[in-house]
Backbone as a chain_set.jsonl record, in Angstrom:
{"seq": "XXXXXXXXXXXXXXXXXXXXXXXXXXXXXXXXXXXXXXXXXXXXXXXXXXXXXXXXXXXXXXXXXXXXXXXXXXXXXXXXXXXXXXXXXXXXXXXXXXXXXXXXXXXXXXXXXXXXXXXXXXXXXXXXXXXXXXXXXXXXXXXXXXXXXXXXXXXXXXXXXXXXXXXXXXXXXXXXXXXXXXXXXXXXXXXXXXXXXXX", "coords": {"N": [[-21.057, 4.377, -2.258], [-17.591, 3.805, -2.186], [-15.357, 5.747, -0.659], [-12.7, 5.406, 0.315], [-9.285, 6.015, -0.209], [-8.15, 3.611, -0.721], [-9.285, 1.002, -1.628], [-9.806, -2.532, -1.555], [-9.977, -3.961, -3.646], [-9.121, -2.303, -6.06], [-6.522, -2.018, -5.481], [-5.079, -4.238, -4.813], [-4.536, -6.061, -7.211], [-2.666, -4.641, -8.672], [-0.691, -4.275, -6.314], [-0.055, -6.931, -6.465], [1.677, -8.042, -9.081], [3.519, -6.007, -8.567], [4.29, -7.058, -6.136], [5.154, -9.74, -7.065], [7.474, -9.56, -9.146], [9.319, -8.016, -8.075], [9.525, -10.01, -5.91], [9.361, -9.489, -3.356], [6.926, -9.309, -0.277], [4.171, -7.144, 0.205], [2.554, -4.411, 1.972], [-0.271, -2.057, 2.637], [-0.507, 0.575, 3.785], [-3.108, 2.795, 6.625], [-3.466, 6.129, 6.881], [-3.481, 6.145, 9.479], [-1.392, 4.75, 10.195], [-2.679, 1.69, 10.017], [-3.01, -1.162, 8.789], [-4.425, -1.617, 5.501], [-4.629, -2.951, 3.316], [-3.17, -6.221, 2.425], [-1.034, -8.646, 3.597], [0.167, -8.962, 0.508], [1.417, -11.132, -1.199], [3.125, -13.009, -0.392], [6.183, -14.559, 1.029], [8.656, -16.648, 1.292], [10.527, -15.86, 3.08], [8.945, -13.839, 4.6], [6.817, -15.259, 5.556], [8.313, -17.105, 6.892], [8.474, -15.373, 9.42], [5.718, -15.008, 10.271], [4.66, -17.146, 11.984], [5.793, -15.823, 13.671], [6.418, -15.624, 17.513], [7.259, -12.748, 18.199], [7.045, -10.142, 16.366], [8.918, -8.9, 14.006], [9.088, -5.845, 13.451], [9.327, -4.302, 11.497], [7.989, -3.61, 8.89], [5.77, -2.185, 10.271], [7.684, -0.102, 11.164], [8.284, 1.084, 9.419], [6.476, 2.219, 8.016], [5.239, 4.037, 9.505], [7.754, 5.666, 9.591], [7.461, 6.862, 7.057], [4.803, 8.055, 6.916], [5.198, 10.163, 8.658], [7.008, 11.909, 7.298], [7.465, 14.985, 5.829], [8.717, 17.12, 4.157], [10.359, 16.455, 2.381], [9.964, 14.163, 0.376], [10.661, 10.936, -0.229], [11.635, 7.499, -0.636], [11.592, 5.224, 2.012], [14.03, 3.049, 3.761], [14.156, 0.856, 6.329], [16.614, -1.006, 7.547], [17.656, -3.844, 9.683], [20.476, -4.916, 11.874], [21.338, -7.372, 11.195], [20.983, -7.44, 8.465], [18.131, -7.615, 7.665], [15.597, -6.27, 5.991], [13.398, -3.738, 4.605], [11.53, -1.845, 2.313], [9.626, 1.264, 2.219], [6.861, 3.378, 0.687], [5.846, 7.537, 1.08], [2.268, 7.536, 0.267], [0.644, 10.171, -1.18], [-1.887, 12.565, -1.92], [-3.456, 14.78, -3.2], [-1.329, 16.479, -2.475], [-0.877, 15.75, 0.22], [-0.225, 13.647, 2.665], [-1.66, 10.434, 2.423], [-1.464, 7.259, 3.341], [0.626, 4.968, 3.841], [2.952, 2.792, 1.746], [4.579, -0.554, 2.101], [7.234, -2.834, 1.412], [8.745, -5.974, 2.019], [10.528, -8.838, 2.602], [14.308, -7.917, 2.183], [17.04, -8.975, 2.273], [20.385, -7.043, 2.73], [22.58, -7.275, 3.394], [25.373, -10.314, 3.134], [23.902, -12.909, 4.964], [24.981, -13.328, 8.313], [26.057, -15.69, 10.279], [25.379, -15.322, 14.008], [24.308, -13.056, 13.705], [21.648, -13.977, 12.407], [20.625, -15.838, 13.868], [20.024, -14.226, 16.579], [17.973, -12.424, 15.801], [16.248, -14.784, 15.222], [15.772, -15.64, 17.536], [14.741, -13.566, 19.037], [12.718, -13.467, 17.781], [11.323, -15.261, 18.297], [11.22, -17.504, 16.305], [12.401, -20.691, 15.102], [15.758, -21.393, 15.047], [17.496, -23.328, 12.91], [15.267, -23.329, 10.918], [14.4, -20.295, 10.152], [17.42, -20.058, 9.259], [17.58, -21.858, 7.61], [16.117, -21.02, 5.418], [17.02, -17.754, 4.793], [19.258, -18.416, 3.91], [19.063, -19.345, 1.517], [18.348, -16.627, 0.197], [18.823, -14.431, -2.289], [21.228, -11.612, -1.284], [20.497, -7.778, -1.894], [21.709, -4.989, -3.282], [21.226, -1.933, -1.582], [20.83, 0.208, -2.285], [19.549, -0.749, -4.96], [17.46, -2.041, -3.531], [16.521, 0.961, -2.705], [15.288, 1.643, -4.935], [13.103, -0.113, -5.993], [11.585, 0.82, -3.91], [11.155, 3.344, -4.947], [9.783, 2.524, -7.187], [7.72, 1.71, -6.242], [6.676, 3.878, -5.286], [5.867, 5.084, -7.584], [4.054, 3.736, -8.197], [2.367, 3.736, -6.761], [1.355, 6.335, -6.673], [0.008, 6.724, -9.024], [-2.034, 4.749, -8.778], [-3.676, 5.738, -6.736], [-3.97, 9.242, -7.828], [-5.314, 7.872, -10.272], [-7.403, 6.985, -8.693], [-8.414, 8.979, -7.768], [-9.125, 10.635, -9.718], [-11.544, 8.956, -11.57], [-13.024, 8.885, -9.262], [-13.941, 11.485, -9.136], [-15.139, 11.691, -11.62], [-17.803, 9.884, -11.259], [-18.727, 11.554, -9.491], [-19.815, 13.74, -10.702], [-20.866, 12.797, -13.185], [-23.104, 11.477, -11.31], [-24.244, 13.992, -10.215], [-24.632, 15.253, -12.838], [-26.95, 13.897, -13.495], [-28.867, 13.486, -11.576], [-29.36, 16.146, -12.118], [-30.36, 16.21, -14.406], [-32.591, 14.55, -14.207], [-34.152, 15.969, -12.603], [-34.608, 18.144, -14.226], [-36.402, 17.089, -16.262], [-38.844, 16.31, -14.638], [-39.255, 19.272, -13.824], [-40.386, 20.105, -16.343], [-41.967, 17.778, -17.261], [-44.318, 18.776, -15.501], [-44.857, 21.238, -16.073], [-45.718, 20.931, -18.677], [-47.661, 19.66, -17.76], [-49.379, 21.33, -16.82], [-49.879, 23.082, -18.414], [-51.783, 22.299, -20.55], [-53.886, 21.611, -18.907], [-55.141, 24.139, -18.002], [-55.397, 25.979, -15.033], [-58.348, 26.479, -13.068]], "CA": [[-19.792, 4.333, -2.961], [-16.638, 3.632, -1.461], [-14.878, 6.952, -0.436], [-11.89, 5.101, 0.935], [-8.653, 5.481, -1.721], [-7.669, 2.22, -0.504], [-10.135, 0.036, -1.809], [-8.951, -3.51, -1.754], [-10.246, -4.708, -5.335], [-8.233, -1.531, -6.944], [-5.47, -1.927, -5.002], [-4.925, -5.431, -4.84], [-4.349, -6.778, -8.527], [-1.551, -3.668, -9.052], [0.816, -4.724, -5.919], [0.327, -8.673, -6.677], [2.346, -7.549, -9.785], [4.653, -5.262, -7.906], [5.368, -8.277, -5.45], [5.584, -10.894, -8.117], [8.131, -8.911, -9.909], [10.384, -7.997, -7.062], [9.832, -11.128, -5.096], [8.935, -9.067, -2.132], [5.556, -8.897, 0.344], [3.788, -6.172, 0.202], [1.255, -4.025, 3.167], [-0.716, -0.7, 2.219], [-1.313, 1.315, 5.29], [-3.359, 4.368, 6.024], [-2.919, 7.775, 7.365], [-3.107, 6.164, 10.884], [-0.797, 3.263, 10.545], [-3.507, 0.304, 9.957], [-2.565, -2.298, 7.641], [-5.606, -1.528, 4.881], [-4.461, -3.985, 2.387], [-2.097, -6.977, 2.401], [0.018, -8.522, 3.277], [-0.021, -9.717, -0.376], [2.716, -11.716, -1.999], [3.889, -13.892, 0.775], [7.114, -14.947, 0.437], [9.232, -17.948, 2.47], [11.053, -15.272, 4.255], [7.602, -13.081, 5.273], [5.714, -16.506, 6.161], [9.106, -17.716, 8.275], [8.202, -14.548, 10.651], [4.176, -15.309, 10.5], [4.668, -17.738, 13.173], [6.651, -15.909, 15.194], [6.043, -14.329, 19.444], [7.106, -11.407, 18.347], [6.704, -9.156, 14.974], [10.359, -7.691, 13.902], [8.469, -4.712, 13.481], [9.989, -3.759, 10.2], [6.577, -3.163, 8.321], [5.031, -1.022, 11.371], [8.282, 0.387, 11.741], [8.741, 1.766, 7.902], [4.84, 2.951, 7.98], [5.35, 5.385, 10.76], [8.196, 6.766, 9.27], [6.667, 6.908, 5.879], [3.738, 8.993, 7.386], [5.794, 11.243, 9.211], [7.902, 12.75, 6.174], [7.011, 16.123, 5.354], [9.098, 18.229, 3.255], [11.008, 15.708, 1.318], [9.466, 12.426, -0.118], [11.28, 9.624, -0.828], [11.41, 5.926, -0.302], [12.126, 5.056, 3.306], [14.56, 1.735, 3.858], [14.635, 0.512, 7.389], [17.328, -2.45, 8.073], [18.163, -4.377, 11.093], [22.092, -5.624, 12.233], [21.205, -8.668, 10.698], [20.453, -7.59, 6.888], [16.847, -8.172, 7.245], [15.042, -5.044, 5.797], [11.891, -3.747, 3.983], [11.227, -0.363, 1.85], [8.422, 2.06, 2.124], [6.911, 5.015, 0.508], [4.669, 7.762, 1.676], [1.742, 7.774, -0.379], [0.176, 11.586, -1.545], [-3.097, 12.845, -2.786], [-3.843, 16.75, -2.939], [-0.035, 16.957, -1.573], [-1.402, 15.29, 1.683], [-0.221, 11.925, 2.611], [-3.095, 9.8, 3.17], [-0.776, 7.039, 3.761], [2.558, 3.995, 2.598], [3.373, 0.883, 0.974], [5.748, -0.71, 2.512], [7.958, -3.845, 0.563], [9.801, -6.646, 2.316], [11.614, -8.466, 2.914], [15.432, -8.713, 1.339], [18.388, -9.162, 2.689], [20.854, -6.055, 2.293], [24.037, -7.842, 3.641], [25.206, -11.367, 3.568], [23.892, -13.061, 6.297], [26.238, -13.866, 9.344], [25.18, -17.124, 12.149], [25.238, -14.532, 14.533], [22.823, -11.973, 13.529], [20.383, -14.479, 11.978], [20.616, -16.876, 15.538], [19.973, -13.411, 17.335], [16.53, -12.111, 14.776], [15.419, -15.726, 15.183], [15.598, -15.507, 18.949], [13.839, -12.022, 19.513], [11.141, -13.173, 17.31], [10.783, -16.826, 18.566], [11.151, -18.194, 15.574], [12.957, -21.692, 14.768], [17.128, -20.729, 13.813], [17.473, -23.902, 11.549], [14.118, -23.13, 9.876], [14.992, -19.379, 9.549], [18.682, -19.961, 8.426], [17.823, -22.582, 6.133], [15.063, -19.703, 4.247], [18.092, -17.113, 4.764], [20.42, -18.49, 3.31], [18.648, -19.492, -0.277], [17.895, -15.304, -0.161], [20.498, -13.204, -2.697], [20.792, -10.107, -1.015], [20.198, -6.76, -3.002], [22.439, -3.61, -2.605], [20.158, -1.189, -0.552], [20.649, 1.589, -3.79], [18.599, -1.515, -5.916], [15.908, -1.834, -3.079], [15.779, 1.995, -3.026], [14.577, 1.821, -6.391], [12.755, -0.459, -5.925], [10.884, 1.534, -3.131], [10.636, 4.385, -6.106], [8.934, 1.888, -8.348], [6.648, 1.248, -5.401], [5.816, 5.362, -5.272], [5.271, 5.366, -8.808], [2.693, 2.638, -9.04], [1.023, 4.044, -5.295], [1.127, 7.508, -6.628], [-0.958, 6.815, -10.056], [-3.487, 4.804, -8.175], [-3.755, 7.246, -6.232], [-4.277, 9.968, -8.847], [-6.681, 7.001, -10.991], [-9.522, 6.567, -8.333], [-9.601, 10.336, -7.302], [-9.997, 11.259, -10.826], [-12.654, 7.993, -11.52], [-14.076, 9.229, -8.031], [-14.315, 13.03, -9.291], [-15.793, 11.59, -12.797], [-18.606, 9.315, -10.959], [-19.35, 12.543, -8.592], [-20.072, 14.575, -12.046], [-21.987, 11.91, -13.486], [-24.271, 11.13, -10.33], [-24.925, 15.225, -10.094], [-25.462, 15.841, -13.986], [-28.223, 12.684, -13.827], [-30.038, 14.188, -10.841], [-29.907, 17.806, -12.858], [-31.327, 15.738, -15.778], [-34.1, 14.203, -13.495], [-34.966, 17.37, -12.077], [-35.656, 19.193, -15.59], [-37.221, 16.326, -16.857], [-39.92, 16.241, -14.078], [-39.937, 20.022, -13.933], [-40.883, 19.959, -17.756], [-42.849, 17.466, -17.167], [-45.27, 19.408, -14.62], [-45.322, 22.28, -16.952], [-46.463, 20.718, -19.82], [-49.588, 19.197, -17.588], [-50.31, 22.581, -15.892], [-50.335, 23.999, -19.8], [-52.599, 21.413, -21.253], [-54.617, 21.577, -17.934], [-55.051, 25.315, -17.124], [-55.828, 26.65, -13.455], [-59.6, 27.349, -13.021]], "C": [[-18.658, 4.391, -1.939], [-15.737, 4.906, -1.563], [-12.972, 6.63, -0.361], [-10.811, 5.536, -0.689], [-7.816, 4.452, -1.263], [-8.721, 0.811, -0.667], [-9.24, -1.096, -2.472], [-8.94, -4.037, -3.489], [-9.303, -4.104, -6.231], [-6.932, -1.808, -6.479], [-4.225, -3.569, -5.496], [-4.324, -6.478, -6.173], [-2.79, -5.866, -8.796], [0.182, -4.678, -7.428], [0.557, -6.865, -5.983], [1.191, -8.285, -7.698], [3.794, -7.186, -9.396], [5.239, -6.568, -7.523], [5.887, -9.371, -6.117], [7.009, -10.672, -8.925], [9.593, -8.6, -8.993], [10.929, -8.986, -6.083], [10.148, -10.203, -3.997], [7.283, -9.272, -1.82], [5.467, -7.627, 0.473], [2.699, -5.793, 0.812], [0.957, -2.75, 2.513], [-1.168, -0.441, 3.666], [-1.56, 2.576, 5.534], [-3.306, 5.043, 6.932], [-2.65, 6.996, 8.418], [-2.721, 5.334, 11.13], [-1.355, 2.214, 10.502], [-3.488, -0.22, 8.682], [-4.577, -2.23, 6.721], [-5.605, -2.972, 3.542], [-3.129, -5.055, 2.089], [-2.191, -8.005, 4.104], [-0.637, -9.605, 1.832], [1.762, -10.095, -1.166], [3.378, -12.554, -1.281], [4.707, -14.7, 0.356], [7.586, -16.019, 1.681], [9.285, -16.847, 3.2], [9.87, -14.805, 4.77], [7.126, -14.158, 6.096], [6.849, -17.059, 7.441], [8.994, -16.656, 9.515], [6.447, -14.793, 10.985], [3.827, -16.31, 11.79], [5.426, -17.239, 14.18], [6.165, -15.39, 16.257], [5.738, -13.489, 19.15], [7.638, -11.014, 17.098], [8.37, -8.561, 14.921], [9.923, -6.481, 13.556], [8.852, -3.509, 12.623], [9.096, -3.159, 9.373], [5.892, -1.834, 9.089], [5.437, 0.362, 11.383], [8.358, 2.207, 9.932], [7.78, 2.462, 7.432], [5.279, 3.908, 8.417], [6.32, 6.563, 10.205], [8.114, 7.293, 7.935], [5.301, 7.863, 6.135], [4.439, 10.389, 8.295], [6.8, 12.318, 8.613], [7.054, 13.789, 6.121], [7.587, 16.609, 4.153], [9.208, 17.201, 1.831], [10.419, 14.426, 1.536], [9.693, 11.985, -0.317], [11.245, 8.379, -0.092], [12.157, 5.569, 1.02], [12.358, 3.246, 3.496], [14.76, 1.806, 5.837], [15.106, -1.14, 7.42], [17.633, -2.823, 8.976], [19.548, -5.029, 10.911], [22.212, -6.587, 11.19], [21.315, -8.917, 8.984], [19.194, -7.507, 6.45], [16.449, -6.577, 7.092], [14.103, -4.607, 4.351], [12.393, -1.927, 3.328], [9.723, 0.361, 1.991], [8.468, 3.13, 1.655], [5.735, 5.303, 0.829], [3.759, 7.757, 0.199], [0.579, 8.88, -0.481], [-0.933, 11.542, -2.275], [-3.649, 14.285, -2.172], [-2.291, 16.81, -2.42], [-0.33, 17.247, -0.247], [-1.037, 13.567, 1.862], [-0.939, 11.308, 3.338], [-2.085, 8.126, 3.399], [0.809, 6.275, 3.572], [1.85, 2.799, 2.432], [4.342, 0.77, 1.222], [6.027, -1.954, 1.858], [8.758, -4.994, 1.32], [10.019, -8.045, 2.068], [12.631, -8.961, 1.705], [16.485, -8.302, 2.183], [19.328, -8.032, 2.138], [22.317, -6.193, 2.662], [23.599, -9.028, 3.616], [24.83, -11.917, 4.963], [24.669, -13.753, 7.503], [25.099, -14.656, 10.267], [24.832, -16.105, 13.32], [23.96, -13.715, 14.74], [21.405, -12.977, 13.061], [19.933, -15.658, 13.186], [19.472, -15.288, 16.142], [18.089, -12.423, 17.083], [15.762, -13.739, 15.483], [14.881, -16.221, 16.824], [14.498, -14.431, 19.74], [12.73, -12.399, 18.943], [10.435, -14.748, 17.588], [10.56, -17.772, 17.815], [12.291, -19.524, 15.308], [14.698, -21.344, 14.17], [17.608, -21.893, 12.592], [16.367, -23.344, 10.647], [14.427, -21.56, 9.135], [16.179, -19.335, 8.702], [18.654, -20.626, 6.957], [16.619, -21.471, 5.069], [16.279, -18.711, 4.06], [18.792, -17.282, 4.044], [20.34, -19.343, 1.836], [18.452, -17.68, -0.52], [19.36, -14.918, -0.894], [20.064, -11.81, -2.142], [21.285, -9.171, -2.419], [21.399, -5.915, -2.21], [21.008, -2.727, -1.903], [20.153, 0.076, -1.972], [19.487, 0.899, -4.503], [17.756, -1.542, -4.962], [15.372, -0.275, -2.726], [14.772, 2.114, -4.15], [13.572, 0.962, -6.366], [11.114, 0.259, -5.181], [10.535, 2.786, -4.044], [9.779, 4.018, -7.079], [8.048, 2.123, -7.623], [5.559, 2.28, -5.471], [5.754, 5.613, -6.335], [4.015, 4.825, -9.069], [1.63, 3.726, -8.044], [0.735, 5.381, -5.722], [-0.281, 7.771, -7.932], [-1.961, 5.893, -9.502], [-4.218, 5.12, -7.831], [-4.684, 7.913, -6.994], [-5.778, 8.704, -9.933], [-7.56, 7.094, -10.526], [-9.244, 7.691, -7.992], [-10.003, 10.74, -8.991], [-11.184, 10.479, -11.226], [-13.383, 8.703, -10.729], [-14.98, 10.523, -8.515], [-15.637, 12.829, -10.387], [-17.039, 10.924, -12.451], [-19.372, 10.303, -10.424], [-20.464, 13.55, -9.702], [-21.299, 13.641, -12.628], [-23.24, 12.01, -12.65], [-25.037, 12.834, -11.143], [-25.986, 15.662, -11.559], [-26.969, 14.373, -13.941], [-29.181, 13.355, -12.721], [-30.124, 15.554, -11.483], [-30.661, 17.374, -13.739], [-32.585, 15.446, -15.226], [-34.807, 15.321, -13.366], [-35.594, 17.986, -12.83], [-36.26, 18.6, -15.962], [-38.908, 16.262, -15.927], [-40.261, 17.486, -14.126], [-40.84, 20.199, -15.532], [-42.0, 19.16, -18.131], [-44.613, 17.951, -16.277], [-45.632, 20.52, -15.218], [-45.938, 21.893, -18.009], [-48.074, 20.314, -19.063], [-50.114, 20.485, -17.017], [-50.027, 23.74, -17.729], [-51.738, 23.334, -20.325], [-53.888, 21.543, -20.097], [-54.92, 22.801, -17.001], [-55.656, 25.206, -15.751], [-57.644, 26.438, -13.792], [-59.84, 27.539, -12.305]], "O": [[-18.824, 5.017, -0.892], [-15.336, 5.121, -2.707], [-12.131, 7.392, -0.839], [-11.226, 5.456, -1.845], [-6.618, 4.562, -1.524], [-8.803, -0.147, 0.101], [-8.399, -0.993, -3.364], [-8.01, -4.37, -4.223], [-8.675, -4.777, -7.049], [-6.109, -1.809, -7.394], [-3.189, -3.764, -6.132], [-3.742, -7.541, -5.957], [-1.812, -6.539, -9.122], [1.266, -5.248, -7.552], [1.213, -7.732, -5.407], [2.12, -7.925, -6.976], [4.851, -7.737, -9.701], [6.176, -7.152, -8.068], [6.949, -9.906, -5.797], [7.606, -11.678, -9.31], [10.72, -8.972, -9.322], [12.044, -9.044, -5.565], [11.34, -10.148, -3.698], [6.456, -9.38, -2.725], [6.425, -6.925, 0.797], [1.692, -6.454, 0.559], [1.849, -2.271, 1.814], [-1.926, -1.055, 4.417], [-0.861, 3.493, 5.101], [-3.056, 4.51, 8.013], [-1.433, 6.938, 8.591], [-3.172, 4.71, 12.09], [-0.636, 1.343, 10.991], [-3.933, 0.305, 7.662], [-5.615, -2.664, 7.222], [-6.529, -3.671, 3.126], [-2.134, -4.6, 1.524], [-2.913, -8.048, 5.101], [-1.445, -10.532, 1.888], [2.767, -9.452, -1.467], [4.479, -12.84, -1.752], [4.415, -15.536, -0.499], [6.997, -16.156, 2.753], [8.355, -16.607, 3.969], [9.575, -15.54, 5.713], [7.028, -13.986, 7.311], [6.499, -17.354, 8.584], [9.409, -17.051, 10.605], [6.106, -14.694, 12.163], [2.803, -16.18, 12.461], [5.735, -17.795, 15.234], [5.319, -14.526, 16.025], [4.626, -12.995, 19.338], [8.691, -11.533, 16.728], [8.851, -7.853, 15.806], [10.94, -5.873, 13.222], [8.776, -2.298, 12.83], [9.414, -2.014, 9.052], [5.587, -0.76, 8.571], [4.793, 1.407, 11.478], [8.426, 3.418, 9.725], [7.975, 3.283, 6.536], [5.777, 4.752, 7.671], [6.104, 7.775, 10.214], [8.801, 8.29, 7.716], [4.898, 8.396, 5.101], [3.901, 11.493, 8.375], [7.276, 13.29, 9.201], [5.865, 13.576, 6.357], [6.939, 16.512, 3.111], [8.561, 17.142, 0.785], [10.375, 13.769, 2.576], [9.051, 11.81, -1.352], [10.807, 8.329, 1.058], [13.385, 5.656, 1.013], [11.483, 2.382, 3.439], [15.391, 2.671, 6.445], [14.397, -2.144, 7.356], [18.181, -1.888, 9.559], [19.778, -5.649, 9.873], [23.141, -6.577, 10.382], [21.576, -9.948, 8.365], [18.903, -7.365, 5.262], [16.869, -5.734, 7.885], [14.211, -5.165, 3.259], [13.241, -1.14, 3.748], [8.73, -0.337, 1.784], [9.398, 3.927, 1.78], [4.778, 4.541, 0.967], [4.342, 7.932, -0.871], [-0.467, 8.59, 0.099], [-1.106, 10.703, -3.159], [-4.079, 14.651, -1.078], [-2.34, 17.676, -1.548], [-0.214, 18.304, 0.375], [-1.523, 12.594, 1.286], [-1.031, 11.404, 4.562], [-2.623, 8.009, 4.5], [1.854, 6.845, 3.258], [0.836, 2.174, 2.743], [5.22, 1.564, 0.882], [4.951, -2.474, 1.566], [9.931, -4.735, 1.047], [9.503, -8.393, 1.006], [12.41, -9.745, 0.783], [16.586, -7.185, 2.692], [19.172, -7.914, 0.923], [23.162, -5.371, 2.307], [22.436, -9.379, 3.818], [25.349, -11.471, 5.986], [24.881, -14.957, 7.364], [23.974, -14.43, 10.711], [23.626, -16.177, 13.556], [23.03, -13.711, 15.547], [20.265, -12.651, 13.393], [18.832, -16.209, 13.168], [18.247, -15.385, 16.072], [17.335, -11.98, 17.949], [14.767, -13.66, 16.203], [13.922, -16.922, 17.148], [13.743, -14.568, 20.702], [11.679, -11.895, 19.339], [9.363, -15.2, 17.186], [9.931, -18.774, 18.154], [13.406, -19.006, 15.363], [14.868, -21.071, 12.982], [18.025, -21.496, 11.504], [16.724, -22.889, 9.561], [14.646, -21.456, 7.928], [16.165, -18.752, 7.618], [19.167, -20.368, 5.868], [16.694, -21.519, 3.841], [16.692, -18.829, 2.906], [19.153, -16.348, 3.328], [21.284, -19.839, 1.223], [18.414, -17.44, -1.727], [20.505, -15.001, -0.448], [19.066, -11.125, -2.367], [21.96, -9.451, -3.41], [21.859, -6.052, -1.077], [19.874, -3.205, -1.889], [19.114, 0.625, -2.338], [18.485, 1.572, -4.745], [16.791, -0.901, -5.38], [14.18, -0.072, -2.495], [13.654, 2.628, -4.127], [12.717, 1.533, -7.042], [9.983, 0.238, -5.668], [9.434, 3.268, -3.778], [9.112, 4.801, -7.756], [7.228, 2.878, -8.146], [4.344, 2.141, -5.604], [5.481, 6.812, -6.393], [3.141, 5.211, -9.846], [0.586, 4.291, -8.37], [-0.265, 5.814, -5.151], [-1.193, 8.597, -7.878], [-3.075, 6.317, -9.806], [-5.38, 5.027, -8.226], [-5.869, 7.585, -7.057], [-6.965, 8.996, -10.08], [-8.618, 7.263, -11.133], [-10.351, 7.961, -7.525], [-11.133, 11.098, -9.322], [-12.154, 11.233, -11.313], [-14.39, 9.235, -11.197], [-16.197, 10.667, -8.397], [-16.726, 13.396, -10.295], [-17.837, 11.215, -13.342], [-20.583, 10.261, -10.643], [-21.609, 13.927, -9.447], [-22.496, 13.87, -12.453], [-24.277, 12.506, -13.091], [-25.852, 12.958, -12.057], [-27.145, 16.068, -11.647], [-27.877, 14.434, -14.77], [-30.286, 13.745, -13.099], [-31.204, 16.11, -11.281], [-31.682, 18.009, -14.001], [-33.604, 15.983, -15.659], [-35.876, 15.6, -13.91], [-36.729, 18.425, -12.646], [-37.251, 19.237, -16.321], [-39.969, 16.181, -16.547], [-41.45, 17.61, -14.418], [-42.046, 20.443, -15.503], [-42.839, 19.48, -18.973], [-45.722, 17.473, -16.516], [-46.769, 20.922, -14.967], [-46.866, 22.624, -18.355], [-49.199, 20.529, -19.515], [-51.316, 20.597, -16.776], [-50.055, 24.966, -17.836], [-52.726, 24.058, -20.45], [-54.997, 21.566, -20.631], [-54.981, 22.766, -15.772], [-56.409, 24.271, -15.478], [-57.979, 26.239, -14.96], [-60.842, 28.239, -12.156]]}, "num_chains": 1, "name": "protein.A"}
């Protein structure tokens, strides 16, 4: 049985949804920062960085600090100069964060020639090809992709909570079926050592 609570099959059908809905991509990553599931939902903008040198490191970046929250839990937005920026939350089980879901991308300012020349440079990507994806994006206020990032820790938190309780209820099951075996064979060995005394 799969121990993991990131199993792709459970996981997988819930943020296609999420991303469909928000028109964001979406990564699940665990306790130790490794991309466990995704990227699902691939959007122009996500796919116009898929070719690039070098990773804007917005996903990686929003993990890390999504695993490193303690006290207070909430949805972690990291944006770059440019506008370009993703949400994450940590995700909890026993009030332990095993690890996030992070959301991107959307645009959180209009975008200026400047900053989107300057992104498309660092990451080696094409600046017509980027600008012209850019600049079909409506950016969001950063309050609406908070929330967004709260939807995210609502869905990740009852998955969560779903397969440990499933998990707990399979554990119960297995045990009471081997207690059942067990009496059934001891019961069975008593009835032949009745019918079949000692001599």
């Amino acid at each position: 049985m799969d121990t993991s609570p990131f199993s792709v099959e459970v996981w997988r059908r819930a943020l296609e949804k999420y991303g469909s809905v928000t028109r964001l991509t979406v990564s699940l990553f665990d306790g130790q920062g490794q991309v466990v599931c995704g990227p699902i939902n691939r959007t122009t903008l996500f796919d116009a960085f898929v070719q690039a040198t070098s990773d804007p490191g917005l996903f990686t970046e929003c993990a890390q600090r999504c695993l490193r929250q303690q006290e207070r839990r909430s949805a972690v937005l990291v944006a770059k100069a440019s506008g370009l920026a993703v949400v994450g939350t940590p995700l909890v089980l026993n009030n332990q964060i095993v690890g996030a879901a992070v959301a991107g991308y959307h645009l959180v300012d209009f975008p200026q020639t400047v900053a989107i020349e300057r992104v498309a440079g660092d990451a080696g990507v094409s600046f017509p090809t980027l600008w012209d994806v850019v600049r079909r994006e409506t950016p969001v206020s950063r309050g609406h992709f908070v929330v967004e990032g709260e939807l995210l820790q609502v869905l990740g938190d009852t998955i969560l909570r779903e397969t440990y309780r499933t998990r707990q209820y399979e554990d119960a099951a297995s045990e009471l079926s081997a207690a059942v075996a067990a009496k059934d064979e001891f019961l069975a060995v008593l009835s032949h050592e009745l019918r079949t005394p000692l001599t």
